[in-house]
C-alpha positions as CSV (number, residue, x, y, z in Angstrom):
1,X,-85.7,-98.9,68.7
2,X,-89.3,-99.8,69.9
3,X,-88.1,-102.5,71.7
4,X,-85.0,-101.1,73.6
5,X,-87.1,-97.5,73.9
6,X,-90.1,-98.2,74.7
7,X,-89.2,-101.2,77.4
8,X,-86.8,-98.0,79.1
9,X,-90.0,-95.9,78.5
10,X,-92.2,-98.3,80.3
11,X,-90.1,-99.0,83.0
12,X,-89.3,-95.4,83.9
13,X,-92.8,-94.6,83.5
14,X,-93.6,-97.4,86.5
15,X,-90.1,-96.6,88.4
16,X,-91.4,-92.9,88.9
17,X,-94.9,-93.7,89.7
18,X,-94.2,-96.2,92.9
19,X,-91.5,-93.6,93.7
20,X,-93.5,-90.8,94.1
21,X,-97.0,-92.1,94.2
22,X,-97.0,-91.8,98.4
23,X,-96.0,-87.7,97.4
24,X,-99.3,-87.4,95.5
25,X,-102.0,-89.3,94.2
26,X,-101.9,-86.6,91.3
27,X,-98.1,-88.5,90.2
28,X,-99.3,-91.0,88.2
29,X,-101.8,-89.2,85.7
30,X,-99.1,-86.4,85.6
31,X,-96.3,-88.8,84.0
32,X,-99.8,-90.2,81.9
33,X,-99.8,-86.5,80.8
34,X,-96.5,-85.6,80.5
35,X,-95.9,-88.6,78.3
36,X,-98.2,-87.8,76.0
37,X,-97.0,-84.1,75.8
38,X,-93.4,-85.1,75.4
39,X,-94.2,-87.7,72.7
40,X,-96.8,-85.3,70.7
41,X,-94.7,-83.0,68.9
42,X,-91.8,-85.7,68.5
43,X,-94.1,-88.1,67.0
44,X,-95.3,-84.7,64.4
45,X,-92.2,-84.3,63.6
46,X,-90.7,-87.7,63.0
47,X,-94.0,-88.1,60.1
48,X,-94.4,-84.5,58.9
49,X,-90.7,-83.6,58.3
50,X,-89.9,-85.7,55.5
51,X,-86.3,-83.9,54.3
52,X,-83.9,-85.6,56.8
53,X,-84.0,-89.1,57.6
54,X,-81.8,-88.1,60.6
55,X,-83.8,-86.1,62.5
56,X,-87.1,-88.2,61.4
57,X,-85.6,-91.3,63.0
58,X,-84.3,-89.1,66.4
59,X,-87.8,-88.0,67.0
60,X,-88.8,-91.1,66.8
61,X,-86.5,-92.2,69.3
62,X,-88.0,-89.5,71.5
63,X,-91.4,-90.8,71.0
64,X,-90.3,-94.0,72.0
65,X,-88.6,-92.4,75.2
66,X,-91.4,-91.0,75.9
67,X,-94.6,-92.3,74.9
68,X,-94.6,-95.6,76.3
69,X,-94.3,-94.3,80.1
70,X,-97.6,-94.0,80.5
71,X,-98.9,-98.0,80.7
72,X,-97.8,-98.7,84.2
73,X,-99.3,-95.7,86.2
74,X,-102.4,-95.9,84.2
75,X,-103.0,-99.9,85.2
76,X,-101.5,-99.4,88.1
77,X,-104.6,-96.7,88.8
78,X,-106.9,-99.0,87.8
79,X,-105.9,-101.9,90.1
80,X,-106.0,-99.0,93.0
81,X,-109.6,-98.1,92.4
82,X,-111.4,-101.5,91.2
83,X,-113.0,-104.0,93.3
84,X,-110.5,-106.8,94.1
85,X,-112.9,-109.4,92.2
86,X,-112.8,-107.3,89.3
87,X,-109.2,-106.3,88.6
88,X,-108.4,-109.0,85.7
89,X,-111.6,-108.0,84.3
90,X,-110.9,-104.1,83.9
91,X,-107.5,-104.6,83.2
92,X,-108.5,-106.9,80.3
93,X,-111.5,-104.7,79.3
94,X,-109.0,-101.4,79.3
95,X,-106.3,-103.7,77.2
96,X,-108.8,-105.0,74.8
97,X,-109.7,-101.2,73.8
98,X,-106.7,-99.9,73.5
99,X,-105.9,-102.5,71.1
100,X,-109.1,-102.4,69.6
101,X,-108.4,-97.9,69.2
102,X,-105.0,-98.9,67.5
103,X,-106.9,-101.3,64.8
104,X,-109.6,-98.7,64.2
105,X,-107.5,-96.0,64.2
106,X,-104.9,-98.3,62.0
107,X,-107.9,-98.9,59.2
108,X,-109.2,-95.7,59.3
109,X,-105.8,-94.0,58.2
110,X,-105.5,-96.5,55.4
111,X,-109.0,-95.0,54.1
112,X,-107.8,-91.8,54.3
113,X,-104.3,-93.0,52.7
114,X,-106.5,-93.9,49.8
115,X,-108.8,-90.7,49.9
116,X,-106.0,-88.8,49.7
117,X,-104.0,-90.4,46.8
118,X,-100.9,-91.1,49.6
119,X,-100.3,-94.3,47.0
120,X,-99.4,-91.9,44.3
121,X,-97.9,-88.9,46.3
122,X,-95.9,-91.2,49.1
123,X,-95.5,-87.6,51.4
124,X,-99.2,-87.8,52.0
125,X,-98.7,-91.1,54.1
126,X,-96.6,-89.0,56.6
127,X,-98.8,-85.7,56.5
128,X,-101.6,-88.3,57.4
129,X,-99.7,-90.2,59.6
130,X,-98.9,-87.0,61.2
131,X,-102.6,-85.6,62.1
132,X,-103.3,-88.9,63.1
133,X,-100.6,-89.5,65.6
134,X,-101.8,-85.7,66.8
135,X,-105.2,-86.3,67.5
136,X,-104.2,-90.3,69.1
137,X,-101.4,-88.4,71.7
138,X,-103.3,-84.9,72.0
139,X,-106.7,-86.6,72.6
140,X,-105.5,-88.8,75.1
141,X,-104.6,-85.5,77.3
142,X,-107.6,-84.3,78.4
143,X,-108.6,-88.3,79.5
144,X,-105.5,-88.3,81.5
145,X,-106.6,-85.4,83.3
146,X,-110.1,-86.8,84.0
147,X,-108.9,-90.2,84.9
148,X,-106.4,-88.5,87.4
149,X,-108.8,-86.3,88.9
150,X,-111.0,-88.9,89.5
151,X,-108.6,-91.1,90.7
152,X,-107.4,-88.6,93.8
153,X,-111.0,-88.4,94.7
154,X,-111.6,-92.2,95.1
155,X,-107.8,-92.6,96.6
156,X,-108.8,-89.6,99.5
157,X,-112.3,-91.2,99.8
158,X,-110.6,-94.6,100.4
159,X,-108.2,-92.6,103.1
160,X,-111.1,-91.1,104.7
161,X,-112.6,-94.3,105.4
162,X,-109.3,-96.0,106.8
163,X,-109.2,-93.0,108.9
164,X,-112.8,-93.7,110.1
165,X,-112.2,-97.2,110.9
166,X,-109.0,-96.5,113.1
């Protein structure tokens, strides 16, 4: 499921942002942002609601659908705004963190697993898993936004300055 998903995720996620990025700059942190709001209450639901395996595992597929679409526009904003001799560098930097978050956030949940007693009340490792996967996709919102907004600034300063030199 991760595999099939998420690669369809990714790819849609690029496929949209070089065909509408020339409509706005604003395109690629909007499918950043709506991928995180799509995923968020599917990813809540697939860990909270423990009674039916069924629907856990659909909202999982869901999440998969569409949480993974927002990789591509996100590097793809990062090449677009960094120096040209610095590109490998901030995509490496921005790939080390993000893998870095998911090992912190990854140990930190296992604390609060064993905090909470999950070992002997196995529900707890979804209720956890579940706050956890809220704050990760929720949190990630408002950054999207920011990122975005700065992004159009930097793309319409870099127009205005073409537009200079013509």
């Amino acid at each position: 499921m991760a595999s099939v998903l998420g690669f369809i995720s990714t790819l849609a996620g690029g496929m949209l942002s070089d065909a509408y990025h020339t409509k706005s700059y604003w395109t690629k942190a909007i499918i950043s942002i709506l991928s995180g709001l799509l995923a968020t209450p599917a990813i809540v639901i697939c860990t909270a609601y423990q009674s039916s395996f069924a629907l856990s595992i659909s909202m999982l597929g869901v999440n998969y659908i569409t949480a993974e679409s927002w990789g591509s526009p996100t590097i793809t904003m990062l090449q677009d705004v960094t120096p040209s001799e610095t590109i490998g560098f901030s995509i490496s930097a921005y790939l080390f963190l993000t893998t870095i978050s998911g090992m912190v956030g990854t140990a930190a949940l296992s604390m609060v697993n064993n905090v909470t007693g999950a070992a002997t009340n196995p529900a707890k490792y979804g209720y956890n898993l579940a706050i956890f996967s809220f704050i990760a996709y929720a949190g990630s919102l408002p950054f999207f936004y920011l990122a975005g907004r700065s992004y159009v600034q930097k793309m319409r300063e870099a127009d205005r300055l073409a537009a200079e030199k013509k």
